[in-house]
C-alpha distance (Angstrom), angle and dihedral (degrees) to the residues before:
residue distance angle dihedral
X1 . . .
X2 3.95 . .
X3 3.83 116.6 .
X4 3.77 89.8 -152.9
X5 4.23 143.8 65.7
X6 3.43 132.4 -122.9
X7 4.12 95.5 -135.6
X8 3.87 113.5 -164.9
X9 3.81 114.8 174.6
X10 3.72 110.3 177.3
X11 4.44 137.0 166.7
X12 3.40 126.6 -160.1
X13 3.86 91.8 -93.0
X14 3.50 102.4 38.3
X15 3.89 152.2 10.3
X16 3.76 109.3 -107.5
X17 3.39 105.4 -174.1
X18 4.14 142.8 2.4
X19 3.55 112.2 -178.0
X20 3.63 153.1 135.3
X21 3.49 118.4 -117.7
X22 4.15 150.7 174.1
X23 3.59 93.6 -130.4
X24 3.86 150.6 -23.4
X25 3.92 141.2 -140.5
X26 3.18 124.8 -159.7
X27 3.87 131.7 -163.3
X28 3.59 102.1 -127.2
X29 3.73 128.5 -170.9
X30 3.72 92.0 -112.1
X31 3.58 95.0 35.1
X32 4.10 141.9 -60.2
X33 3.81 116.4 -41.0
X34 4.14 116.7 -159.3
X35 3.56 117.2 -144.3
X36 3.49 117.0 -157.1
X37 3.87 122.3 165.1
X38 3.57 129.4 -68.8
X39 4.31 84.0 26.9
X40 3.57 105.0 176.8
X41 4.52 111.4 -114.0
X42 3.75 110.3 -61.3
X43 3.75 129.5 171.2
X44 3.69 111.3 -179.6
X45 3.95 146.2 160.8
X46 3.92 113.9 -106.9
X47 3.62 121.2 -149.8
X48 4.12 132.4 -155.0
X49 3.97 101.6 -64.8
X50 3.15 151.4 108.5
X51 3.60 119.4 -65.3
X52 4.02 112.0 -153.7
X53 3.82 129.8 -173.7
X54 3.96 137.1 176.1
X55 3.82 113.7 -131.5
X56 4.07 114.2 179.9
X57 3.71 91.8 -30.5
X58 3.63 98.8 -43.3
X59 3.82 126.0 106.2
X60 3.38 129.2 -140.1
X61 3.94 148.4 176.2
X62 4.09 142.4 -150.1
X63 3.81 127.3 -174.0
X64 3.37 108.2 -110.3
X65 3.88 113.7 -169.8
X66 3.83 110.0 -170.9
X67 4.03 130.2 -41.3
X68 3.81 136.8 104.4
X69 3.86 134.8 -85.1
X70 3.36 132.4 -134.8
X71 4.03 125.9 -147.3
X72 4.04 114.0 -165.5
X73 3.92 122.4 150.2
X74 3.30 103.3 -49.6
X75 3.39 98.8 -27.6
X76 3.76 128.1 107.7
X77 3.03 126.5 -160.1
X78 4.39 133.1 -173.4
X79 4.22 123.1 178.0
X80 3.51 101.9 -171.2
X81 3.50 137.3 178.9
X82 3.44 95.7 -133.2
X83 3.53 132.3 -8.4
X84 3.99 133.0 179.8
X85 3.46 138.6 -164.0
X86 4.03 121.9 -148.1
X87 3.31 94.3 -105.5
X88 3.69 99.5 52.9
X89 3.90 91.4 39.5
X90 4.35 105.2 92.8
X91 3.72 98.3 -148.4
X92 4.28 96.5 -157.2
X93 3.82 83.2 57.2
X94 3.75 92.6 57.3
X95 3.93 96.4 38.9
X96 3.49 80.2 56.1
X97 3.99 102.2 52.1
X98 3.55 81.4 39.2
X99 4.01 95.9 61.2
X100 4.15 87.8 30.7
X101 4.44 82.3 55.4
X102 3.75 88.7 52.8
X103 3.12 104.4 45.9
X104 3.84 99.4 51.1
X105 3.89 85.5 45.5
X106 3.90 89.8 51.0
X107 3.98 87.9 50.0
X108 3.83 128.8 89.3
X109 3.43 117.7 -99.1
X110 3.81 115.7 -101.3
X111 4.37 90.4 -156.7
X112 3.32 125.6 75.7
X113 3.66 94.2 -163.7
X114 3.93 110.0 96.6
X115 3.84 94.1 -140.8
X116 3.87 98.9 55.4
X117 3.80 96.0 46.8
X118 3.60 81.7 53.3
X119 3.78 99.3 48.9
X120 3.69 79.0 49.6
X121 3.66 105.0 47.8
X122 4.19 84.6 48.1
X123 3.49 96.4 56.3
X124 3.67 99.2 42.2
X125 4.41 90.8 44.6
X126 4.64 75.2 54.5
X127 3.27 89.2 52.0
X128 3.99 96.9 43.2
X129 4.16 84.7 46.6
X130 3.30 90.0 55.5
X131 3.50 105.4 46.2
X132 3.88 85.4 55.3
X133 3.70 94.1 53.7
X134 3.91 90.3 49.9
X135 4.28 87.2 47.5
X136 3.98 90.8 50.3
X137 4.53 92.0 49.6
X138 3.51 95.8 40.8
X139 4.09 89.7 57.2
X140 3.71 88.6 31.4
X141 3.93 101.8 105.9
């Protein structure tokens, strides 16, 4: 029995992380999943969120933006569609789409048609979501 996980955090253009760790959560679309070892088989969705794990003691946190996770042994395992670390997230930038998310949220809809200002108001609530999550990691350690 292994007290440790095998955590794997890659993108499409890269590999983020490869580590061994004490533990991992998740950000889940129903909610944050903990990982410890010896996890029983999981295969789930992952939603925008923060993505925390405990290395020798220490805790720490990546951006993930969207993918799925995969929970084998002791082996975890997270395909995301984007995922940041705090030093390559540039905090002004997300204060920024943060405030720029807000304020076309806070503004009156320009359509009349129900399903654009929807499409709109969804992509612009991602984007808000998102600039949280990047806020949070960057002041993380």
């Amino acid at each position: 029995m292994s007290d440790q996980l095998k955590l794997e955090v890659v993108t499409p253009h890269r590999t983020v992380l490869m580590e061994d760790v004490d533990s991992v959560t998740l950000p889940g679309i129903e909610g944050e999943l903990g990982i410890l070892p010896e996890h029983v088989p999981l295969l789930t969705t992952l939603d925008t969120g923060i993505m925390s794990y405990r290395s020798n003691g220490k805790k720490l946190a990546i951006a993930v933006h969207w993918g799925y996770a995969q929970v084998e042994g002791n082996s975890v395992r997270v395909l995301a569609e984007l995922a940041e670390t705090a030093d390559e997230i540039d905090l002004q930038r997300a204060q920024e789409a943060e405030s720029k998310a807000k304020n076309v949220l806070d503004s009156t809809a320009s359509s009349t048609n129900w399903e654009e200002e929807q499409s709109r108001q969804n992509k612009y609530e991602s984007k808000l979501k998102r600039a949280f999550v990047r806020q949070k990691v960057a002041q993380f350690n």
